[in-house]
C-alpha positions in Angstrom: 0.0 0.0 0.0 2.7 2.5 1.0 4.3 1.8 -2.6 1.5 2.6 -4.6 1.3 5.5 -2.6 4.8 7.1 -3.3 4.1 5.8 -7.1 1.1 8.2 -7.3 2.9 10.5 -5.5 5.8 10.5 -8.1 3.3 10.4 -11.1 1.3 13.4 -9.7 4.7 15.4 -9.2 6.2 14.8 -12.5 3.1 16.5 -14.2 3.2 18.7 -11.8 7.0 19.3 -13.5 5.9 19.1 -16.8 3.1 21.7 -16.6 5.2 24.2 -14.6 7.8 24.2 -17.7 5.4 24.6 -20.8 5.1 28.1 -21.7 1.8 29.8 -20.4 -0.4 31.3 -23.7 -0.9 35.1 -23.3 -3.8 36.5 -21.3 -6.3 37.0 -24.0 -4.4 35.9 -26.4 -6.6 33.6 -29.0 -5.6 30.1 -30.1 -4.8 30.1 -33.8 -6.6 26.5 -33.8 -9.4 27.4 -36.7 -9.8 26.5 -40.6 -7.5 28.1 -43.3 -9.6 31.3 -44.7 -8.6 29.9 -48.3 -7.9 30.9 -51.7 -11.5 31.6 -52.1 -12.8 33.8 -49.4 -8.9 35.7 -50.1 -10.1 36.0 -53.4 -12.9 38.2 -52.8 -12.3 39.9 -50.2 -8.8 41.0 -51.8 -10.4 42.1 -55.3 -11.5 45.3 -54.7 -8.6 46.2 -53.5 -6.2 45.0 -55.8 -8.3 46.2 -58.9 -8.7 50.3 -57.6 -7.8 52.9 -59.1 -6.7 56.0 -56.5 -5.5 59.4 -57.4 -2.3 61.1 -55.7 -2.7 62.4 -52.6 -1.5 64.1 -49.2 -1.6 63.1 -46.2 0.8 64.9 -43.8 2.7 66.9 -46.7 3.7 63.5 -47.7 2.4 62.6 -51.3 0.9 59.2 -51.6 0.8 57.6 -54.7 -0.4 54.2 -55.8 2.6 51.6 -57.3 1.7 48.0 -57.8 5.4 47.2 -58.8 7.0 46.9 -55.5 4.9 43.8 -54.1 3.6 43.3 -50.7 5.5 42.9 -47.6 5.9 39.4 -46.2 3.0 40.2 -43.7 0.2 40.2 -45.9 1.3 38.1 -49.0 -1.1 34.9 -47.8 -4.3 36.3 -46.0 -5.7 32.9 -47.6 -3.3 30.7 -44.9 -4.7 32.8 -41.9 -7.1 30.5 -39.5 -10.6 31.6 -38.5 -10.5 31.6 -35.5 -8.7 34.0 -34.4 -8.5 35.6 -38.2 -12.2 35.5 -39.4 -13.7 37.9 -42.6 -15.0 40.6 -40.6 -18.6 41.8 -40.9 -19.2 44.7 -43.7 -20.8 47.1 -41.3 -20.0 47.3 -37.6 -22.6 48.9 -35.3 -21.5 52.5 -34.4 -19.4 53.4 -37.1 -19.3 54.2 -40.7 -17.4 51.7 -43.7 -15.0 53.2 -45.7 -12.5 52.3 -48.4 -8.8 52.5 -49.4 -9.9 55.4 -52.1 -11.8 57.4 -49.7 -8.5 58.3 -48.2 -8.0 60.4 -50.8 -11.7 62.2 -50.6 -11.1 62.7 -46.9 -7.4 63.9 -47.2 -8.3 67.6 -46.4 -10.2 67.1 -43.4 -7.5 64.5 -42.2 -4.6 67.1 -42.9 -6.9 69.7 -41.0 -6.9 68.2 -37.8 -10.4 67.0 -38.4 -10.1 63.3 -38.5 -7.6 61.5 -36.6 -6.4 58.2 -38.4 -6.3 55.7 -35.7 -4.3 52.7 -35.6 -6.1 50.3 -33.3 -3.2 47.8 -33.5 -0.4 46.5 -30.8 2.5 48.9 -30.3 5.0 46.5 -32.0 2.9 46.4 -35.2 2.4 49.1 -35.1 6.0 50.3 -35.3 6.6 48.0 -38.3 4.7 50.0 -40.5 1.2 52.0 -40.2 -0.5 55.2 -42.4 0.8 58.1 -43.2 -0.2 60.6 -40.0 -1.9 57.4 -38.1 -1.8 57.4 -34.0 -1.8 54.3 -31.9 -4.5 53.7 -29.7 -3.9 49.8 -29.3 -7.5 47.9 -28.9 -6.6 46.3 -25.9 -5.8 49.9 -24.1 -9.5 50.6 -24.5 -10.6 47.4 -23.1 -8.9 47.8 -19.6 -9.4 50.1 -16.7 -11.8 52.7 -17.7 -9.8 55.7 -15.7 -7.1 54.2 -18.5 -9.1 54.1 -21.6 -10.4 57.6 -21.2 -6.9 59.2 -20.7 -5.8 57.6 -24.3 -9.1 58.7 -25.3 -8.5 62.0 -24.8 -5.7 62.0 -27.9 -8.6 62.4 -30.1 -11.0 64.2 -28.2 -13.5 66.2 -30.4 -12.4 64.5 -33.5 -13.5 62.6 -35.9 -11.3 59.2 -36.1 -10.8 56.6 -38.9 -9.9 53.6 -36.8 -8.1 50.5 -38.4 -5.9 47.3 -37.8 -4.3 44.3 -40.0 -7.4 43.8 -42.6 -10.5 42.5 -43.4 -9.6 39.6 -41.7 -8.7 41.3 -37.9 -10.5 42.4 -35.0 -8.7 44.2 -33.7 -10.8 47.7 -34.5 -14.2 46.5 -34.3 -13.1 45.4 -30.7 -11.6 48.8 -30.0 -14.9 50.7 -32.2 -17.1 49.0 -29.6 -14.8 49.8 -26.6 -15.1 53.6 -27.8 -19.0 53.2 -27.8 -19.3 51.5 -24.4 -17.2 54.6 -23.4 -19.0 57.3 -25.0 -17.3 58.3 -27.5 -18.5 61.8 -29.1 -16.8 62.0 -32.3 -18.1 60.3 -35.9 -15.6 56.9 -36.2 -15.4 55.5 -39.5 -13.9 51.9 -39.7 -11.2 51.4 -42.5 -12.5 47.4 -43.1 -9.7 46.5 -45.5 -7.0 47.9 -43.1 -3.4 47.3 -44.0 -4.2 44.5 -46.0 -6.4 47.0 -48.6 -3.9 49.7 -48.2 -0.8 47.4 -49.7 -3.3 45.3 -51.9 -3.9 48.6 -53.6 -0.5 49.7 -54.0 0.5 51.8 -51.1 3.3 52.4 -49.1 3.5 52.3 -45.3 5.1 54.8 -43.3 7.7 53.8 -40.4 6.4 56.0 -37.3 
């Protein structure tokens, strides 16, 4: 009796080990454990995008013009391998805020340049500092989900503005989450929601700027 004792005694410690050493998963962080999106939902989603036709414009005395030529970066070559979940096509309208497209960057340029919209980037800090829009902010998504007293102060960034608020692409939600977070907080400006995201902006021939 006392044997199989210490034997369970040694079993139960040595998982005990084992689960002590594997690396805990990120508080919030979602499990990549979904479906490929595929060649066909990519498809479709990517055409618009990839088929536009945008003017030159400004935004921040910087001249953005559309060039095809230079490819996409590594990030957002294969939108088609990405799992749902966590990276699932994302709803066409979101409650709360109004659609808009990769062109209408240009029809909005002057109101952006004014000071009148703010050009959001609702993504992490180090994605953010890959690559983002020309004259974009970060307010990371998961800043507006915490403490309230928190959220409010990075709120205030954009207080009595209009914003444009945007993250990875169609397929990230990352900016709905933060959209609705601005809602729940009471949020007075107009937000418009960029759907396509970065993955429109370099599908459309684009460049990023480094902030």
């Amino acid at each position: 009796m006392i044997r199989g004792v210490r034997q369970y005694w040694l079993l139960g410690a040595l998982a005990a080990g084992l689960f002590a050493s594997a690396p805990a998963m990120a508080e919030g962080e979602p499990a990549a454990d979904g479906k490929p999106l595929g060649a066909e939902v990519a498809a479709k989603e990517q055409a618009y995008a990839k088929g536009v036709t945008i003017p030159p414009f400004k935004l921040g005395g910087i001249e953005i013009k559309q060039d095809r030529s230079k490819g996409v970066p590594d990030d957002f070559k294969d939108p088609a391998s990405r799992k749902c979940k966590p990276f699932c096509a994302q709803p066409e309208t979101i409650e709360g805020a109004t659609t808009v497209k990769v062109e209408d960057f240009a029809k909005m340029a002057d109101d952006i340049n004014a000071g009148k919209i703010v050009i959001v980037d609702m993504r992490t800090p180090d994605w953010y500092a890959k690559g983002t829009l020309h004259g974009a902010i970060n307010i990371p998504y998961s800043d507006l989900t915490g403490a309230e007293t928190k959220a409010k102060a990075k709120l205030k960034k954009v207080e009595g503005k209009d914003v444009i608020a945007f993250c990875n692409g169609w397929w990230c939600g990352q900016s709905p989450t933060g959209i609705k977070a601005m809602e729940t907080l009471g949020y007075k400006g107009k937000i418009y929601w960029f759907r396509g995201g970065n993955q429109d902006w370099v599908d459309a021939g684009l460049e990023f700027h480094k902030p």
